[in-house]
TORLO-386306 format. One line per field, with one value per residue: residue in one letter; z, x, y of N, C-alpha, C in turn. Coordinates in nm, 2 decimals. Last residue first. Layout:
<nodes>
code	c(A / ...)
nup	c(Z / ...)
neast	c(X / ...)
nnorth	c(Y / ...)
caup	c(Z / ...)
caeast	c(X / ...)
canorth	c(Y / ...)
cup	c(Z / ...)
ceast	c(X / ...)
cnorth	c(Y / ...)
</nodes>
This chain:
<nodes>
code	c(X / X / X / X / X / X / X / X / X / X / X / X / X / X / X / X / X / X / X / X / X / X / X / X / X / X / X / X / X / X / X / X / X / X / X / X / X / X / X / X / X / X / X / X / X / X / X / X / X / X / X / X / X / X / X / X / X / X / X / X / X / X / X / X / X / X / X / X / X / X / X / X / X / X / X / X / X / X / X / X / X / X / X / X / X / X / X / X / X / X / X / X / X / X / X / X / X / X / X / X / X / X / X / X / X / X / X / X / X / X / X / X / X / X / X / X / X / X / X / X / X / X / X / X / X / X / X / X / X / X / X / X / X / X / X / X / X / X / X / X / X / X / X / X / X / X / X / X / X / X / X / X / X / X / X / X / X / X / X / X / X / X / X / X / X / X / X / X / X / X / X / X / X / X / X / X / X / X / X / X / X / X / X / X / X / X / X / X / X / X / X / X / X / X / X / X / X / X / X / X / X / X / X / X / X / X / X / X / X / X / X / X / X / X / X / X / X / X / X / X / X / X / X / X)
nup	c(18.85 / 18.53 / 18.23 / 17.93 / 17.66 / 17.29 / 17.18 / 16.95 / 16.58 / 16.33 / 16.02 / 15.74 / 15.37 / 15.13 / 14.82 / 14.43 / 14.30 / 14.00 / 13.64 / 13.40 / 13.07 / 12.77 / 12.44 / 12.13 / 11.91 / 11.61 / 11.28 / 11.03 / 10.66 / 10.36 / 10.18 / 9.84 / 9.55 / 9.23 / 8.92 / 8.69 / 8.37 / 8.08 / 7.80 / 7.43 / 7.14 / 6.87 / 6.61 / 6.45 / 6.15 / 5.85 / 5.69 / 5.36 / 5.36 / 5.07 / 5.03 / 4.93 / 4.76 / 4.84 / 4.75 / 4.87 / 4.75 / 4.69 / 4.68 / 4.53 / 4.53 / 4.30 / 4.10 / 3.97 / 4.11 / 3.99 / 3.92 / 3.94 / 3.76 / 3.92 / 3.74 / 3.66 / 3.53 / 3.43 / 3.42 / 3.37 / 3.69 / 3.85 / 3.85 / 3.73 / 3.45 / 3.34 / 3.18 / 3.10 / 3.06 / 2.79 / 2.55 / 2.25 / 2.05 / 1.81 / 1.51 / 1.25 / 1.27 / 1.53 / 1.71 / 1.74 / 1.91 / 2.10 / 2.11 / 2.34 / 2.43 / 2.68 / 2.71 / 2.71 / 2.56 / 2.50 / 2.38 / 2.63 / 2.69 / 2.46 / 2.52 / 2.76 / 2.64 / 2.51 / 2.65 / 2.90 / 2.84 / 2.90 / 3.05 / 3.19 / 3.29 / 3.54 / 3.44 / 3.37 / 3.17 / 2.92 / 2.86 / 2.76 / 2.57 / 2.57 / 2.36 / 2.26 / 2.18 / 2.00 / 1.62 / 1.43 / 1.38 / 1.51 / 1.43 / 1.31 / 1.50 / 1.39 / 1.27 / 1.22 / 1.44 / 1.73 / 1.93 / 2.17 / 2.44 / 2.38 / 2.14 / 2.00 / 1.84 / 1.76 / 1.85 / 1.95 / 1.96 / 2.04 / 2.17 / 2.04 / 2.15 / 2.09 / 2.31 / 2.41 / 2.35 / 2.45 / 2.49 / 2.74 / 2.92 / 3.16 / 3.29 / 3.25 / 3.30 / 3.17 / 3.25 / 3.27 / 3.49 / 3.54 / 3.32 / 3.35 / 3.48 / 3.72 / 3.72 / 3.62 / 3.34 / 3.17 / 3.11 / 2.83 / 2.64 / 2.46 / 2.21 / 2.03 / 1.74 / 1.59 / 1.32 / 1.24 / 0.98 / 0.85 / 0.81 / 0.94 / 1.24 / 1.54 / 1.83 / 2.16 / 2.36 / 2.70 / 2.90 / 3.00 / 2.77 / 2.69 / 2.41 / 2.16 / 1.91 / 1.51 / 1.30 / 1.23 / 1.22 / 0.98 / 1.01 / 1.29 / 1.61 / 1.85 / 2.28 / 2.55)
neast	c(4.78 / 4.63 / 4.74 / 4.61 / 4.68 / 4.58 / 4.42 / 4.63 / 4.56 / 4.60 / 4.62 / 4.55 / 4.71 / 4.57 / 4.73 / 4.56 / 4.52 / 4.76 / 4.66 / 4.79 / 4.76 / 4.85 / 4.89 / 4.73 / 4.97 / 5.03 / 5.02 / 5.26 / 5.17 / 5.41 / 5.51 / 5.48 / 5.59 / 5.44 / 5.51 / 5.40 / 5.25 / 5.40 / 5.32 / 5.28 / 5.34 / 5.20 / 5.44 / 5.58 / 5.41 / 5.47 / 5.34 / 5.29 / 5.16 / 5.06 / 5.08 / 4.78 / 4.70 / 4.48 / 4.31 / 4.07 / 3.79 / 3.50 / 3.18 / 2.91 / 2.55 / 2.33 / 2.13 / 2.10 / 2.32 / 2.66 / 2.88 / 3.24 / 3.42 / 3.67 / 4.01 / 4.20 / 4.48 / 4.62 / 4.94 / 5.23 / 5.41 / 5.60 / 5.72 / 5.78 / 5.59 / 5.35 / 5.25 / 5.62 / 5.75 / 5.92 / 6.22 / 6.29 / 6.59 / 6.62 / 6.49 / 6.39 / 6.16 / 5.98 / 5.73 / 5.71 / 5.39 / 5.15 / 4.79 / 4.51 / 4.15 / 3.95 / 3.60 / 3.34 / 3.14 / 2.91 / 2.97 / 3.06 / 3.32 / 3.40 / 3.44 / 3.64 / 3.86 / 3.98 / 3.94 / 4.18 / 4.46 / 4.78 / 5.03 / 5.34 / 5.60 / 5.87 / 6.17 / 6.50 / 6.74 / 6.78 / 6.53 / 6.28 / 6.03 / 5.76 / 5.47 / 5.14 / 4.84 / 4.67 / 4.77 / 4.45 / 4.23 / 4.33 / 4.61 / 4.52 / 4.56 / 4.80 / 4.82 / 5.12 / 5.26 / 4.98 / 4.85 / 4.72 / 4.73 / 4.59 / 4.33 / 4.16 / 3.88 / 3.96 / 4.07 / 4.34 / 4.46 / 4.85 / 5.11 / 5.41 / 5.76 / 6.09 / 6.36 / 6.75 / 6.98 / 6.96 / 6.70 / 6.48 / 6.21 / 5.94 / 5.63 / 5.30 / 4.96 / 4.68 / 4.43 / 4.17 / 3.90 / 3.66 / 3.44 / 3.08 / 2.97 / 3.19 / 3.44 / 3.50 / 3.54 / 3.75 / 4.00 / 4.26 / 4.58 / 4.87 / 5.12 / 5.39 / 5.58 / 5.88 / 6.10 / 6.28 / 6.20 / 6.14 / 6.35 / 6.36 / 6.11 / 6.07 / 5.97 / 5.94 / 5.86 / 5.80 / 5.90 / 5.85 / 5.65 / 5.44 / 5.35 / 5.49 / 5.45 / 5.57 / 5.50 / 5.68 / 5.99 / 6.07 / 5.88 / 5.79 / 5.65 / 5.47 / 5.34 / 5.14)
nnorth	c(9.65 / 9.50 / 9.33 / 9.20 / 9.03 / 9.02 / 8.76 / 8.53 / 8.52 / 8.27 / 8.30 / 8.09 / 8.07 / 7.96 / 7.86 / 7.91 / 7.59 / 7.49 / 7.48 / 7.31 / 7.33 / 7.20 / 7.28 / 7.13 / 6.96 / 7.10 / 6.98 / 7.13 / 7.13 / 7.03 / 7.24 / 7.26 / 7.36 / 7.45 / 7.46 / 7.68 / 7.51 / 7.39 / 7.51 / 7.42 / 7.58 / 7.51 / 7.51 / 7.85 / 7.98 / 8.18 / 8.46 / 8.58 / 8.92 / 9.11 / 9.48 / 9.69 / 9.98 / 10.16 / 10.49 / 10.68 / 10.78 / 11.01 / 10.97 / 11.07 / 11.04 / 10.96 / 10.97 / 10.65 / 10.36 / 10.28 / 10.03 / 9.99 / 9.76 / 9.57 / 9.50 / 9.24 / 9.09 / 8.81 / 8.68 / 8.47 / 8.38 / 8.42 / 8.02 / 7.81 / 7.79 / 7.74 / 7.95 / 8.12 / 8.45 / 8.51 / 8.63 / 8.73 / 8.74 / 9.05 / 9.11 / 9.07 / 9.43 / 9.49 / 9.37 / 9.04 / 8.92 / 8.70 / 8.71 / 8.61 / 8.59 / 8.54 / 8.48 / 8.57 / 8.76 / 8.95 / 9.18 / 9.30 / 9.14 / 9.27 / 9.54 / 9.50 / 9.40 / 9.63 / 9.87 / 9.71 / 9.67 / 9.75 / 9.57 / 9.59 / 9.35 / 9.27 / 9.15 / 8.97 / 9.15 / 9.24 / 9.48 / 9.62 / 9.57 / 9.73 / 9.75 / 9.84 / 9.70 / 9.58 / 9.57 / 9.49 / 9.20 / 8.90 / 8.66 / 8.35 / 8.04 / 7.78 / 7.51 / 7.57 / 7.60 / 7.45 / 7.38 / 7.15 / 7.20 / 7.49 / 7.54 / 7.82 / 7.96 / 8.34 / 8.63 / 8.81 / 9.05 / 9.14 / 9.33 / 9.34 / 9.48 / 9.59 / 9.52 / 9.56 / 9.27 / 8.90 / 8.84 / 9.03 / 8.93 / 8.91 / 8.89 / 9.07 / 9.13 / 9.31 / 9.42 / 9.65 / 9.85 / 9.87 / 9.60 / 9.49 / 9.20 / 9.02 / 8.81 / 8.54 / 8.53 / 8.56 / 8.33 / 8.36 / 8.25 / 8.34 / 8.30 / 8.37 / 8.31 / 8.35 / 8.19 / 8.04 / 7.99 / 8.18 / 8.45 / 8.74 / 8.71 / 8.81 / 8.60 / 8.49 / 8.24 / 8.19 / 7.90 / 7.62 / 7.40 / 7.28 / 7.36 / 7.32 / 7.11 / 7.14 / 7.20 / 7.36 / 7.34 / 7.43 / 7.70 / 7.86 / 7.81 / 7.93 / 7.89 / 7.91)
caup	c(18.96 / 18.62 / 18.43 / 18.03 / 17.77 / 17.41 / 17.21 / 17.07 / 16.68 / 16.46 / 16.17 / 15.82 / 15.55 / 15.19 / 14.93 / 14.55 / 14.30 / 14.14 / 13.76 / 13.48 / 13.18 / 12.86 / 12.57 / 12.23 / 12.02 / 11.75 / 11.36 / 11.13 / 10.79 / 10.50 / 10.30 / 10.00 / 9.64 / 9.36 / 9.05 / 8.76 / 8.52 / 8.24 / 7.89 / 7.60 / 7.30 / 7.00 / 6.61 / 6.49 / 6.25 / 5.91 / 5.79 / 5.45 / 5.37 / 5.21 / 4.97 / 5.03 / 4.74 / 4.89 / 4.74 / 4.83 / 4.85 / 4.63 / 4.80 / 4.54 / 4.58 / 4.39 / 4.25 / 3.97 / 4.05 / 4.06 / 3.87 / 4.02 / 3.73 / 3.88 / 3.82 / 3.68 / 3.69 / 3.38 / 3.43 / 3.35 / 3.55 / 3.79 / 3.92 / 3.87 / 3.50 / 3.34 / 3.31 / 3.07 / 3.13 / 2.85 / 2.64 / 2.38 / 2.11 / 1.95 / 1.67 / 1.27 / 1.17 / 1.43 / 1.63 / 1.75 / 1.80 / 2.09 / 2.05 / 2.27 / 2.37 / 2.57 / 2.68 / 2.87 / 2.55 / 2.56 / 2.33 / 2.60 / 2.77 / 2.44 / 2.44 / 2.81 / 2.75 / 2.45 / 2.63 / 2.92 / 2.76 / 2.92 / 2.92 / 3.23 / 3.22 / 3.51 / 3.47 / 3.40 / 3.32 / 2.94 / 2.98 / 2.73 / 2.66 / 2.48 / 2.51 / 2.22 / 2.24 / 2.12 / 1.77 / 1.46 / 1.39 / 1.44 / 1.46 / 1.29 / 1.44 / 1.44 / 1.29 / 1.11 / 1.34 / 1.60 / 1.89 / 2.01 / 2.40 / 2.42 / 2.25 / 2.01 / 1.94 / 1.70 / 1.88 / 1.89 / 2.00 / 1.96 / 2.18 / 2.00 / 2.13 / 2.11 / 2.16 / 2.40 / 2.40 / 2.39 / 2.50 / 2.60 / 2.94 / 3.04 / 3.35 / 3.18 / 3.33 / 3.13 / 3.28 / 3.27 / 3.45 / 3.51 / 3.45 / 3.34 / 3.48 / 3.66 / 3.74 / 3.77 / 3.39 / 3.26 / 3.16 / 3.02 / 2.71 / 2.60 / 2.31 / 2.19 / 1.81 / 1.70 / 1.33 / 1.33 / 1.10 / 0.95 / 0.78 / 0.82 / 1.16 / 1.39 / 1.78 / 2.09 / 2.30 / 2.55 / 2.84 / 3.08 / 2.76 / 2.83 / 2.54 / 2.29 / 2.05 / 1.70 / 1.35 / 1.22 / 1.42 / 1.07 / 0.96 / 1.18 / 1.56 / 1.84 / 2.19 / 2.47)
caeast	c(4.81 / 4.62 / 4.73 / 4.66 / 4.57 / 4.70 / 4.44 / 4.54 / 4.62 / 4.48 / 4.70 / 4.52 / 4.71 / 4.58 / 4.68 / 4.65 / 4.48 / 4.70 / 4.72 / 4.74 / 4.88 / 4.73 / 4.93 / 4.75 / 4.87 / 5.05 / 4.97 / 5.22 / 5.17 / 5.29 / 5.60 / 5.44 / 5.58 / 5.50 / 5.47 / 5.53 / 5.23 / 5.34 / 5.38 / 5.24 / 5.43 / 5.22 / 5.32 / 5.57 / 5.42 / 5.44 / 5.44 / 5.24 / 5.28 / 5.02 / 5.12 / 4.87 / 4.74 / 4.60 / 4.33 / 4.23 / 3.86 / 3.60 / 3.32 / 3.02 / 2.65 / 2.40 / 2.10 / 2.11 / 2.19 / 2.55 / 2.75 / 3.08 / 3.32 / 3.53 / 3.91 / 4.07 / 4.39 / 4.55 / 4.82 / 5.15 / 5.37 / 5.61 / 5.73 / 5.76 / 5.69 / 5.47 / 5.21 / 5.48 / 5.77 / 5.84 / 6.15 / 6.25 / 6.42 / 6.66 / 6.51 / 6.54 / 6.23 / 6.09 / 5.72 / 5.78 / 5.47 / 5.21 / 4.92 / 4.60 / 4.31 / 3.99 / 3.69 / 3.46 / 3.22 / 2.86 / 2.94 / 2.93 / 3.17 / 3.40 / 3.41 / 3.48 / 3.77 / 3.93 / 3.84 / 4.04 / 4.34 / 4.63 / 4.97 / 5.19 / 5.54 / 5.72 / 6.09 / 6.35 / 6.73 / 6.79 / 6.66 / 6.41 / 6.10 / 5.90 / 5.50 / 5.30 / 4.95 / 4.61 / 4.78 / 4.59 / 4.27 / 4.19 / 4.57 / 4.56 / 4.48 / 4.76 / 4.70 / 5.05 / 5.25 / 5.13 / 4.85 / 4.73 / 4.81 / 4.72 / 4.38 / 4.25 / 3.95 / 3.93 / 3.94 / 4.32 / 4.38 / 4.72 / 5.00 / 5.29 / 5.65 / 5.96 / 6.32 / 6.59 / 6.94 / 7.07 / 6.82 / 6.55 / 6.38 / 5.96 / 5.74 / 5.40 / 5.08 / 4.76 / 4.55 / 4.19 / 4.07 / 3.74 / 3.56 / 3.21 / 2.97 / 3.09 / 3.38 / 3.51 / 3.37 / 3.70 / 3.87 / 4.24 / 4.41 / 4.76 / 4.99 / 5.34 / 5.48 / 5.79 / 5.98 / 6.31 / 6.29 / 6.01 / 6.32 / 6.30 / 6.27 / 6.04 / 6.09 / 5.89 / 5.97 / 5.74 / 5.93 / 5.83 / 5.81 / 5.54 / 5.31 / 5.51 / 5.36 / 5.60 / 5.42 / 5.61 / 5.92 / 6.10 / 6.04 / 5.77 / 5.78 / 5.47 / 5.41 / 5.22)
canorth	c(9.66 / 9.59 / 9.30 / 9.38 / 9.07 / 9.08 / 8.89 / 8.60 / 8.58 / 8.29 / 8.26 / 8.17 / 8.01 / 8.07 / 7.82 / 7.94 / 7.71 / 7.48 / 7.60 / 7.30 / 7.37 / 7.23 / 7.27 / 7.27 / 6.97 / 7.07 / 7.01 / 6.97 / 7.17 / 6.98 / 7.14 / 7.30 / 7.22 / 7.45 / 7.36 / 7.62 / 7.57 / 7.38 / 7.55 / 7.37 / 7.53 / 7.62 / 7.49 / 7.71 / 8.00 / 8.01 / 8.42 / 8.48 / 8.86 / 9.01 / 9.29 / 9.63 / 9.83 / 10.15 / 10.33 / 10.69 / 10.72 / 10.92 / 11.02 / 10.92 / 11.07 / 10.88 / 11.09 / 10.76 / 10.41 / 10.34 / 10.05 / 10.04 / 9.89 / 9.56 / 9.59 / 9.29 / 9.20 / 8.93 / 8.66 / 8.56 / 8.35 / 8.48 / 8.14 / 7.79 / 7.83 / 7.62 / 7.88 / 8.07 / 8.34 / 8.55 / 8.53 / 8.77 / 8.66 / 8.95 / 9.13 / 9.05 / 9.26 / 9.48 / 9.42 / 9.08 / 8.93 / 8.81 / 8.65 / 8.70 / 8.54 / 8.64 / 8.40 / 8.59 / 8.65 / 8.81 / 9.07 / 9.37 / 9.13 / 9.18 / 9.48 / 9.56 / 9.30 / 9.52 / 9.87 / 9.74 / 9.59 / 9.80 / 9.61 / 9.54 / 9.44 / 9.25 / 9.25 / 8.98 / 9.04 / 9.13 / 9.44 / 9.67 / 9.47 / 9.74 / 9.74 / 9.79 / 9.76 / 9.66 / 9.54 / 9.57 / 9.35 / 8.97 / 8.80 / 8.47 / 8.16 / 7.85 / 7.57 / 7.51 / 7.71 / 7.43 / 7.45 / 7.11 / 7.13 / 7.45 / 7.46 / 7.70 / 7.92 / 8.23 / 8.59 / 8.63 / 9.03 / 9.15 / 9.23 / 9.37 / 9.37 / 9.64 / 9.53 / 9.55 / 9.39 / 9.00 / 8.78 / 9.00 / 8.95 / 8.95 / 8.87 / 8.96 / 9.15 / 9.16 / 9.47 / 9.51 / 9.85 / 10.01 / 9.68 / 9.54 / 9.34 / 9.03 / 8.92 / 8.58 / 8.54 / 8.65 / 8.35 / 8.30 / 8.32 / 8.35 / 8.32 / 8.35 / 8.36 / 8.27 / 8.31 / 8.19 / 7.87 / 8.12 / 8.31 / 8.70 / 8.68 / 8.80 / 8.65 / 8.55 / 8.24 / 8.16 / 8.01 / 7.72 / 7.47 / 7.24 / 7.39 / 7.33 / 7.21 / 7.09 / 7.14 / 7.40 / 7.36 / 7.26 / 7.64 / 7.78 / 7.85 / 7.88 / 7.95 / 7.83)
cup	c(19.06 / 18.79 / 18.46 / 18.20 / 17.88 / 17.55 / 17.33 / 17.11 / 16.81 / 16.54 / 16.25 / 15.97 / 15.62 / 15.31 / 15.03 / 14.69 / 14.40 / 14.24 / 13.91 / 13.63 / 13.31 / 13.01 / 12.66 / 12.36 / 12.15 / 11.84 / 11.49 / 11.25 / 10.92 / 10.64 / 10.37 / 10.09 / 9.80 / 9.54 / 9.17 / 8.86 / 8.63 / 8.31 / 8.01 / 7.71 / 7.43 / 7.10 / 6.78 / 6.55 / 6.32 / 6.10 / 5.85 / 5.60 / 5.45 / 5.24 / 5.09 / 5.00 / 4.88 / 4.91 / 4.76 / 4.83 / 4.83 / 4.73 / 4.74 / 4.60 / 4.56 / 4.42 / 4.32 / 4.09 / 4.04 / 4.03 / 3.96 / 3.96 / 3.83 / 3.87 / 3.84 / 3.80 / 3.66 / 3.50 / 3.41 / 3.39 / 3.50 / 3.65 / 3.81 / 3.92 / 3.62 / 3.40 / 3.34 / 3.20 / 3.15 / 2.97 / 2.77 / 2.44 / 2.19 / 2.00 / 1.75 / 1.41 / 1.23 / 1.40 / 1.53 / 1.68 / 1.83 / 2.00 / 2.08 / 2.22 / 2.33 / 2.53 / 2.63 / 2.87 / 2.65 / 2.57 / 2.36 / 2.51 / 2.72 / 2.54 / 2.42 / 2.65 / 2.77 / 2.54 / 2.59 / 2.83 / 2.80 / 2.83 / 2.94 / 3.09 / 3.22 / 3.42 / 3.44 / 3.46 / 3.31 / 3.09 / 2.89 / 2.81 / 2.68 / 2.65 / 2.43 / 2.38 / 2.22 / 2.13 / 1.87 / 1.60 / 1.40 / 1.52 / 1.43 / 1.39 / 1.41 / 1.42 / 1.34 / 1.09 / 1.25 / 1.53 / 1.83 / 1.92 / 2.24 / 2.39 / 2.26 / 2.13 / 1.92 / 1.85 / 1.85 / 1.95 / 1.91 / 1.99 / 2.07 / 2.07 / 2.12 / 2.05 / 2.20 / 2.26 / 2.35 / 2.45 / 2.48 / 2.61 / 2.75 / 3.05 / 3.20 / 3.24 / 3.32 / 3.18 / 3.22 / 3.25 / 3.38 / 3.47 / 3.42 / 3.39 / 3.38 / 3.60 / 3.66 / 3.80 / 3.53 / 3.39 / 3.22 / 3.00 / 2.84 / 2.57 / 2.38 / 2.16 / 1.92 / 1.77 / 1.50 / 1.39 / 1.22 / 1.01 / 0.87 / 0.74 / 1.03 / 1.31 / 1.65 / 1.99 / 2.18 / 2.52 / 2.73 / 3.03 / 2.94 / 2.83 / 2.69 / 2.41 / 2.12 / 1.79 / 1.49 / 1.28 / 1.35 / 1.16 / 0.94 / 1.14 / 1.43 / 1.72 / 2.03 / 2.35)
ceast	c(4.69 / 4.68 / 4.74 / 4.62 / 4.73 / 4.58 / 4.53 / 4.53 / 4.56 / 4.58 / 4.61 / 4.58 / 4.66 / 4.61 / 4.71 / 4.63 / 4.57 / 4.66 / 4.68 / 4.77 / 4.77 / 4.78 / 4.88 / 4.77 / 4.89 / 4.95 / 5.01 / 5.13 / 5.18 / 5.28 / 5.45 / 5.45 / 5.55 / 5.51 / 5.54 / 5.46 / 5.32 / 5.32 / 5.30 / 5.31 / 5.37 / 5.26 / 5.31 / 5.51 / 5.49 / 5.52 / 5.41 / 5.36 / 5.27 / 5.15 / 5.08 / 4.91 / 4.87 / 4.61 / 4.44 / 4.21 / 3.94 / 3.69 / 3.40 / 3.15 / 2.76 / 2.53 / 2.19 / 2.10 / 2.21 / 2.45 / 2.70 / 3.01 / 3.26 / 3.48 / 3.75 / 3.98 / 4.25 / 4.47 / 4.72 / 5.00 / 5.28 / 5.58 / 5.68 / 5.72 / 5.68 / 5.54 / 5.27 / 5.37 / 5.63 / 5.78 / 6.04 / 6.17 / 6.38 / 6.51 / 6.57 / 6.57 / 6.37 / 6.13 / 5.84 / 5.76 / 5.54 / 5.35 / 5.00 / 4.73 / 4.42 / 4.14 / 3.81 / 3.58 / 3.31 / 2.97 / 2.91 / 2.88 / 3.06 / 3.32 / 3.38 / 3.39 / 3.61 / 3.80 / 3.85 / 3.92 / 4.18 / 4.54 / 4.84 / 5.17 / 5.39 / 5.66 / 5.99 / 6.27 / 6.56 / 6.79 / 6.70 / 6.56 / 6.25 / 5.95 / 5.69 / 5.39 / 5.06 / 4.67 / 4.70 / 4.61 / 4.42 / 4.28 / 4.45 / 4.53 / 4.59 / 4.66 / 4.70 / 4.94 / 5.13 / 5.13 / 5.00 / 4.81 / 4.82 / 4.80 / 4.55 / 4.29 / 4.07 / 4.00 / 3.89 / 4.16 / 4.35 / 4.60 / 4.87 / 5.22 / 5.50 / 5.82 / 6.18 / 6.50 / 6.78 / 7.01 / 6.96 / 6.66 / 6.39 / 6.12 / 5.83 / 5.59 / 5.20 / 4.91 / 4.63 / 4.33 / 4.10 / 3.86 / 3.58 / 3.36 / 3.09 / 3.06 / 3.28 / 3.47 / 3.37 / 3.63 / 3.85 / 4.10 / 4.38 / 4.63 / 4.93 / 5.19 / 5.47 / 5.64 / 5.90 / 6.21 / 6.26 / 6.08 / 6.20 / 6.28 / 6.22 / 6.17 / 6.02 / 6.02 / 5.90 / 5.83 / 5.85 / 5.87 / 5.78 / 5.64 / 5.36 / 5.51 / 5.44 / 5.46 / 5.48 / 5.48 / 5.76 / 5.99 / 5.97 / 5.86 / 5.73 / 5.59 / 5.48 / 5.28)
cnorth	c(9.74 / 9.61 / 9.45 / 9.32 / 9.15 / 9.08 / 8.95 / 8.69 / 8.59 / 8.35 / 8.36 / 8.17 / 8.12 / 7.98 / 7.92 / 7.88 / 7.77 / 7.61 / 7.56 / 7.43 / 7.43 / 7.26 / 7.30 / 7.20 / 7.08 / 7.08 / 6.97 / 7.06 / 7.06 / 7.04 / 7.09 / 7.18 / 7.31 / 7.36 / 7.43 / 7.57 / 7.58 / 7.47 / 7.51 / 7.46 / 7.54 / 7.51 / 7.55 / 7.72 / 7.88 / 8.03 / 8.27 / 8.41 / 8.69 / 8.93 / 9.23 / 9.47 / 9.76 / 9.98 / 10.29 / 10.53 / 10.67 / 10.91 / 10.97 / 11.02 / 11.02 / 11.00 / 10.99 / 10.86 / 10.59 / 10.38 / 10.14 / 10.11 / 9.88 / 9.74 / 9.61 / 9.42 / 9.25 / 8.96 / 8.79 / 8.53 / 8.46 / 8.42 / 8.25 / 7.94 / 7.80 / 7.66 / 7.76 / 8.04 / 8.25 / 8.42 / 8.61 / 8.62 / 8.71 / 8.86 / 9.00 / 9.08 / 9.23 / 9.38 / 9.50 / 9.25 / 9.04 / 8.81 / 8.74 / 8.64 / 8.63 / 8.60 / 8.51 / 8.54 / 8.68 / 8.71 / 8.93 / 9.25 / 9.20 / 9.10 / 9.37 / 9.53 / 9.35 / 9.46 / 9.72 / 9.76 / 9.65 / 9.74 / 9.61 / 9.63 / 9.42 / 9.39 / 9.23 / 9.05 / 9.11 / 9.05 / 9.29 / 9.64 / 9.53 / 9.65 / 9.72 / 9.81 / 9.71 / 9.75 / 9.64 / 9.54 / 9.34 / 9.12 / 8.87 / 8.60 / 8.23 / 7.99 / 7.67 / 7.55 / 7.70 / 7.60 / 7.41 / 7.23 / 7.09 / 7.39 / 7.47 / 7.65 / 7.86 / 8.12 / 8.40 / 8.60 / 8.92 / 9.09 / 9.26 / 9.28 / 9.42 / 9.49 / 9.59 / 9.54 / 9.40 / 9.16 / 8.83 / 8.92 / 8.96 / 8.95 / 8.79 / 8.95 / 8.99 / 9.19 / 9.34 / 9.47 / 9.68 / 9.95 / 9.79 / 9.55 / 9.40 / 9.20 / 8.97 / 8.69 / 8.51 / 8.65 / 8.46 / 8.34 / 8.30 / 8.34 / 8.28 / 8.38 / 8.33 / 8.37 / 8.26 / 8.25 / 7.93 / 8.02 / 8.26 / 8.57 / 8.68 / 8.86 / 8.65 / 8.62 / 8.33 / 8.20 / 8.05 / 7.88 / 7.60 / 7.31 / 7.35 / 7.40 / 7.23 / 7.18 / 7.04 / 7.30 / 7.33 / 7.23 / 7.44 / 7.70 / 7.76 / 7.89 / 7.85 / 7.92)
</nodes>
């Protein structure tokens, strides 16, 4: 949410899909942004903690301060009126330099690892304009439909001691979700076979052969 003096000073508006960061020399003008979110998905330390922000100027670029908001507050209650103050100097300065939307990322690691050493998972931040009289910057809230902010976490590997360690190329891969259509039955092609016809074997009668026998007489011989 984000918050504006002046008039504004005791509007919320936490429904807004934009935060709205700007330092002006009138407090009509003046806006703060802030964040928090939850650690305690990771346990341990981290190597890396990372607050990434999808960011535009309204006019030309400017330069922004994240700072570190330890006191609580709530969302939907948060006014100029109540709002915490900044504990310490900024983390980081990050520069918003387009007027079309770009994702900025800002280094917080030791903050977070401090602040798990102190037992706290909760971590807040405000964010302020750091020149006087700048263009607003817009930042896109959790309201947004899109490209909202959020913070990365790298978990620290703890190893015992006499530990060997290979180090091993890392390689961030995007996921891509493809929707499938649903699956297509496919019949079996049919095939149609003609009905065999059975024929009756032909039975073919052989009359045996007929022998005729011819009785010859014997030649008979007259003697003179």
């Amino acid at each position: 949410t984000w918050v504006r003096g002046g008039s504004y000073a005791d509007t919320n508006f936490a429904t807004r899909p934009l935060l709205e960061v700007c330092n002006n020399g009138s407090a009509q003008y003046t806006k703060w942004a802030y964040l928090r979110t939850e650690t305690d998905a990771v346990l341990g330390p981290v190597s890396k903690a990372v607050v990434r922000l999808n960011a535009r100027m309204w006019q030309r670029g400017s330069t922004m301060e994240l700072c570190a908001v330890t006191a609580a507050w709530t969302t939907t209650s948060l006014t100029w009126s109540n709002r915490p103050m900044p504990t310490g100097g900024a983390l980081a300065g990050f520069g918003v330099d387009s007027t079309t939307s770009a994702w900025y990322e800002i280094d917080v690691t030791d903050h977070v690892n401090q602040l798990r050493r102190d037992g706290v998972t909760a971590v807040g931040f405000v964010i302020q304009q750091s020149e006087s009289n700048g263009p607003v910057g817009y930042i896109n809230s959790l309201e947004h439909p899109e490209f909202r902010p959020h913070m990365v976490l790298t978990p620290a590997v703890v190893l015992p001691p006499d530990t060997t360690v290979t180090t091993l190329a890392t390689t961030t891969t995007a996921l891509v979700t493809t929707t499938l259509p649903p699956p297509t039955t496919v019949a079996p092609p049919t095939t149609t076979v003609t009905p065999t016809t059975t024929v009756a074997p032909t039975t073919t009668t052989v009359a045996p052969a007929t022998t005729t026998t011819t009785t010859v007489a014997p030649a008979t011989t007259t003697t003179t």
